[in-house]
Biopython code that builds the backbone (N, CA, C, O; Angstrom):
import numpy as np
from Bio.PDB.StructureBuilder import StructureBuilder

atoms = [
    (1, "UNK", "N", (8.044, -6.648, -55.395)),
    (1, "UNK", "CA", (9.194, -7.515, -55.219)),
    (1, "UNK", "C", (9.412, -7.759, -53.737)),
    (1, "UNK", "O", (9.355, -6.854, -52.904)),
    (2, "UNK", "N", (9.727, -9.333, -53.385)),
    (2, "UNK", "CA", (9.403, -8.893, -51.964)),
    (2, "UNK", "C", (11.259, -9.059, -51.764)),
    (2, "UNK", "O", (12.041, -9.484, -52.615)),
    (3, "UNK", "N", (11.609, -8.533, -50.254)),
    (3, "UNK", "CA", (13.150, -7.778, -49.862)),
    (3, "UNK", "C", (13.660, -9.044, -49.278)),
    (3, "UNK", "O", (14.142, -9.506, -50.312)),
    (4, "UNK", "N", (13.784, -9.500, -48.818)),
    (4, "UNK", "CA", (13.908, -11.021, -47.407)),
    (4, "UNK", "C", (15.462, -11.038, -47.186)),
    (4, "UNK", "O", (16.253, -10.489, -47.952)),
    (5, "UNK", "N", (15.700, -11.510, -46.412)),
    (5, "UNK", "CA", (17.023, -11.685, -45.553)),
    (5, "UNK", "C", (17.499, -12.566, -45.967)),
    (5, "UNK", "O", (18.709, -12.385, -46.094)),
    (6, "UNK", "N", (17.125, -13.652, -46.320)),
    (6, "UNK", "CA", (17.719, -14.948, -47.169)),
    (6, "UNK", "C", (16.679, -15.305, -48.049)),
    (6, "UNK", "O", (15.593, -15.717, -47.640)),
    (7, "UNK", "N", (16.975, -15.157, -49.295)),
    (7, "UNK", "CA", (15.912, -15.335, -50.587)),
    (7, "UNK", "C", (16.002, -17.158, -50.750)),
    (7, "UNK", "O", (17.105, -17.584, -50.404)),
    (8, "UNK", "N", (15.116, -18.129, -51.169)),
    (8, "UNK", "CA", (14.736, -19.273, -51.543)),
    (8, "UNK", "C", (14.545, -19.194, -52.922)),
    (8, "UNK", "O", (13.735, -18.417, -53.427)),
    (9, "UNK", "N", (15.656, -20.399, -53.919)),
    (9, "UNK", "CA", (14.977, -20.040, -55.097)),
    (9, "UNK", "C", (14.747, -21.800, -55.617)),
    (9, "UNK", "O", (15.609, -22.674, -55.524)),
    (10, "UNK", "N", (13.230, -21.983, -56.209)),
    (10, "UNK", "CA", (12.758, -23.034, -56.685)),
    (10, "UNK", "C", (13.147, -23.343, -57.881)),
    (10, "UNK", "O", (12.350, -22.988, -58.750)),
    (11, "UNK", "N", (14.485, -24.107, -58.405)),
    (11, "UNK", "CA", (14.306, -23.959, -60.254)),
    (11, "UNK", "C", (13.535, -24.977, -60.710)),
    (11, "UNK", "O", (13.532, -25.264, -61.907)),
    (12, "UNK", "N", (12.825, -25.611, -59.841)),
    (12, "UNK", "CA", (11.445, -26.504, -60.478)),
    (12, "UNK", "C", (10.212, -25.317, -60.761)),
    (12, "UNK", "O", (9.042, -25.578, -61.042)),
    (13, "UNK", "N", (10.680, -24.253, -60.640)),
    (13, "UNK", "CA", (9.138, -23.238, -60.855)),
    (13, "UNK", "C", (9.491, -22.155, -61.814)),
    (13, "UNK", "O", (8.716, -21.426, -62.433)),
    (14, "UNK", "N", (11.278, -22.181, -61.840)),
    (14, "UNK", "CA", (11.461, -21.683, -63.042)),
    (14, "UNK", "C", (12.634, -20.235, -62.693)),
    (14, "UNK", "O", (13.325, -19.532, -63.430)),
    (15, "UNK", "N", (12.446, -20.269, -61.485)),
    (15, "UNK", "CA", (13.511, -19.229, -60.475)),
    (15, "UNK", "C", (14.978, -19.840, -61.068)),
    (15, "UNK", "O", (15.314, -20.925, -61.541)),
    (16, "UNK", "N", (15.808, -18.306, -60.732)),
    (16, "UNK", "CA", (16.881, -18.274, -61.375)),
    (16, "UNK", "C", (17.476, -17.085, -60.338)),
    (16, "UNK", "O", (16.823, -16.076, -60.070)),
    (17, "UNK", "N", (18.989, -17.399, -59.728)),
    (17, "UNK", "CA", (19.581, -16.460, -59.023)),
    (17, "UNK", "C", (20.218, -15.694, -59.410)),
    (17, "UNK", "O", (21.157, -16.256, -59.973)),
    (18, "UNK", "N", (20.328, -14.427, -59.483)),
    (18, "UNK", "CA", (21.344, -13.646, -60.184)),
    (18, "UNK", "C", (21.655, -12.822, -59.272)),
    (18, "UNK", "O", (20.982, -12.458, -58.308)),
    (19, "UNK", "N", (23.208, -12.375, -59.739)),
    (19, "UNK", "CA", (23.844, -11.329, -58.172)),
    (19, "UNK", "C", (24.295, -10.093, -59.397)),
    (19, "UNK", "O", (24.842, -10.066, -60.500)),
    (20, "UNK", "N", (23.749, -9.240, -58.522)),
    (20, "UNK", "CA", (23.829, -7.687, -59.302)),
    (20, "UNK", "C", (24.082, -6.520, -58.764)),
    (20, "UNK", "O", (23.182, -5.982, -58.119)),
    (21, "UNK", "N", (25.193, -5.954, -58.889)),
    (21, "UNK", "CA", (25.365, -4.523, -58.418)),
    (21, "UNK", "C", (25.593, -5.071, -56.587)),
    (21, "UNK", "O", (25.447, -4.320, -55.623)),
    (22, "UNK", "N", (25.910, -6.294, -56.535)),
    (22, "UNK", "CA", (26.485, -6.769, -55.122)),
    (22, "UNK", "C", (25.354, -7.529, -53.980)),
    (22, "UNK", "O", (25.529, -8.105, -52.906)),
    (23, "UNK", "N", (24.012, -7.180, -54.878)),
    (23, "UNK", "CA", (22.883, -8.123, -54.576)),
    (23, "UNK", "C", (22.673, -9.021, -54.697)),
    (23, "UNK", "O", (23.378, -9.591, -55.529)),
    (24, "UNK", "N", (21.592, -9.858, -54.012)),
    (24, "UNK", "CA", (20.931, -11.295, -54.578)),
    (24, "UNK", "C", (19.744, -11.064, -55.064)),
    (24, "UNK", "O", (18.898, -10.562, -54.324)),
    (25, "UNK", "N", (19.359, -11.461, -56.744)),
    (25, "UNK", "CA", (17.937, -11.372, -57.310)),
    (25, "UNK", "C", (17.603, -12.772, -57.435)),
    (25, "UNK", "O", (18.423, -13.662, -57.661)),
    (26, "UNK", "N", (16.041, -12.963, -57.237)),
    (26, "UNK", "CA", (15.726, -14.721, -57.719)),
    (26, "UNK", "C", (14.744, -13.597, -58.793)),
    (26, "UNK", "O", (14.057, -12.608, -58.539)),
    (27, "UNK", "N", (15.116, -14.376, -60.163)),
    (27, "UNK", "CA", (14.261, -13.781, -61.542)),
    (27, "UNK", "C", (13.712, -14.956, -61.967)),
    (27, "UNK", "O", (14.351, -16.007, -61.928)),
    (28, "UNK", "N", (12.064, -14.848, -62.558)),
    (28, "UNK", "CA", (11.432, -15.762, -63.001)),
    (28, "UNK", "C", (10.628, -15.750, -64.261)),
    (28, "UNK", "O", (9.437, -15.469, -64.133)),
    (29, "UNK", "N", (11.000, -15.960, -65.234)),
    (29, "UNK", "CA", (10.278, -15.835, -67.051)),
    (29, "UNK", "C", (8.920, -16.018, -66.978)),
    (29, "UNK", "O", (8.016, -15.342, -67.469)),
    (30, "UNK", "N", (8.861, -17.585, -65.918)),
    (30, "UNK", "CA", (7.427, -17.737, -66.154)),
    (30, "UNK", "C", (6.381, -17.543, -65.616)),
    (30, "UNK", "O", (5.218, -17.614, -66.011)),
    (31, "UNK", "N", (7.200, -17.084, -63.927)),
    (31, "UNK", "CA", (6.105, -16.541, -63.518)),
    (31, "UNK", "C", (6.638, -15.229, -62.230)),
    (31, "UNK", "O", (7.059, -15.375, -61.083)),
    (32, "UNK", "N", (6.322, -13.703, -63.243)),
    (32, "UNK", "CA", (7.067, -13.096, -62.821)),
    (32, "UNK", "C", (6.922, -12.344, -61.305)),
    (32, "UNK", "O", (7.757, -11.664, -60.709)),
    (33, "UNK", "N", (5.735, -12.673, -60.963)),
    (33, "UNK", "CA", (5.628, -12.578, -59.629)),
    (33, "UNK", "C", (6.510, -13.156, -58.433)),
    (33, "UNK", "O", (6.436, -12.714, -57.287)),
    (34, "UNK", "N", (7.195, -14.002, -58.754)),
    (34, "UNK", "CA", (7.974, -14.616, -57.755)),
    (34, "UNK", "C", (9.565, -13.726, -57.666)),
    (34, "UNK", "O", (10.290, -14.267, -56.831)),
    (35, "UNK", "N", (9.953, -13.010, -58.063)),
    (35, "UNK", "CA", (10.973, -11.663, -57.743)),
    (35, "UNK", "C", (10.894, -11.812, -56.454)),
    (35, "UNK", "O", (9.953, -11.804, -55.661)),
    (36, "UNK", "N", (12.516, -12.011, -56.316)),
    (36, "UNK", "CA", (12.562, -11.575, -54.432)),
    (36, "UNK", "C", (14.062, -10.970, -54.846)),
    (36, "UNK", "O", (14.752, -11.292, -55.814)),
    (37, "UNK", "N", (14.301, -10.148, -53.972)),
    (37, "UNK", "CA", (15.651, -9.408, -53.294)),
    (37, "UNK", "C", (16.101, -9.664, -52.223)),
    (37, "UNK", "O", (15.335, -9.675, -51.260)),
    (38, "UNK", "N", (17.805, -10.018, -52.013)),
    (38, "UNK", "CA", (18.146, -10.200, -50.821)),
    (38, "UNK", "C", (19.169, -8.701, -50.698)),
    (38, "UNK", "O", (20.144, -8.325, -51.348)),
    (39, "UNK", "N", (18.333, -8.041, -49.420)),
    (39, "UNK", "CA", (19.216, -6.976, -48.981)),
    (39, "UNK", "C", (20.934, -7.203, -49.244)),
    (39, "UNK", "O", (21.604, -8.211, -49.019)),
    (40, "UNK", "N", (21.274, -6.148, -49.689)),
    (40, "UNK", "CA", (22.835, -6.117, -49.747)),
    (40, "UNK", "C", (23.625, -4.684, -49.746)),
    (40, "UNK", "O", (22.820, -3.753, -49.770)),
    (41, "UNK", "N", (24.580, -4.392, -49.731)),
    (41, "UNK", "CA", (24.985, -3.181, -49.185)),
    (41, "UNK", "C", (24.605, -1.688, -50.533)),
    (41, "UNK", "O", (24.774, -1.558, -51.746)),
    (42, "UNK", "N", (24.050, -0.850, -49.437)),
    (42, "UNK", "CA", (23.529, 0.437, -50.522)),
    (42, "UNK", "C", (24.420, 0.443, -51.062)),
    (42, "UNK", "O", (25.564, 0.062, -50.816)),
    (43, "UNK", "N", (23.670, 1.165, -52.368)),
    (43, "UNK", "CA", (24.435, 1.940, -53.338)),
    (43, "UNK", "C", (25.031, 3.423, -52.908)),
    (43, "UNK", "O", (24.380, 4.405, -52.551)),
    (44, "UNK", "N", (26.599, 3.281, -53.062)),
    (44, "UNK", "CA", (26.982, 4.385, -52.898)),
    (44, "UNK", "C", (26.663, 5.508, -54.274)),
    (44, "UNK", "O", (26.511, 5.173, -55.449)),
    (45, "UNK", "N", (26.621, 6.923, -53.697)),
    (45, "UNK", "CA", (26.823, 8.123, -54.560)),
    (45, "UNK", "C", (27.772, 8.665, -55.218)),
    (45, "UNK", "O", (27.572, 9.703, -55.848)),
]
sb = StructureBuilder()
sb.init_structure("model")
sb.init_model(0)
sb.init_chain("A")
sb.init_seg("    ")
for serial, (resi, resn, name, xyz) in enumerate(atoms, 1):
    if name == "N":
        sb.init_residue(resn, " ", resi, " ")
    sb.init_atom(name, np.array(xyz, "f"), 0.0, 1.0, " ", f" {name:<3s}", serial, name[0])
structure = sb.get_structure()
């Protein structure tokens, strides 16, 4: 999955943004290699 500082998401390729647990995910059905993460604040304990 790659980490990046500002994630790019294509929805002509099938990318989809989702914010989770205070993150940015780009998720892709069809082609699942394209996963990126945008750094966002750790998880506390």
């Amino acid at each position: 999955m790659k980490c990046k500082a500002s994630i790019k998401a294509n929805p002509a390729k099938g990318d989809k943004i989702v914010r989770r647990r205070g993150r940015l995910y780009v998720i892709n059905k069809k082609d699942p290699n394209r996963k990126q993460r945008q750094k966002g604040p750790a998880l506390k304990k």
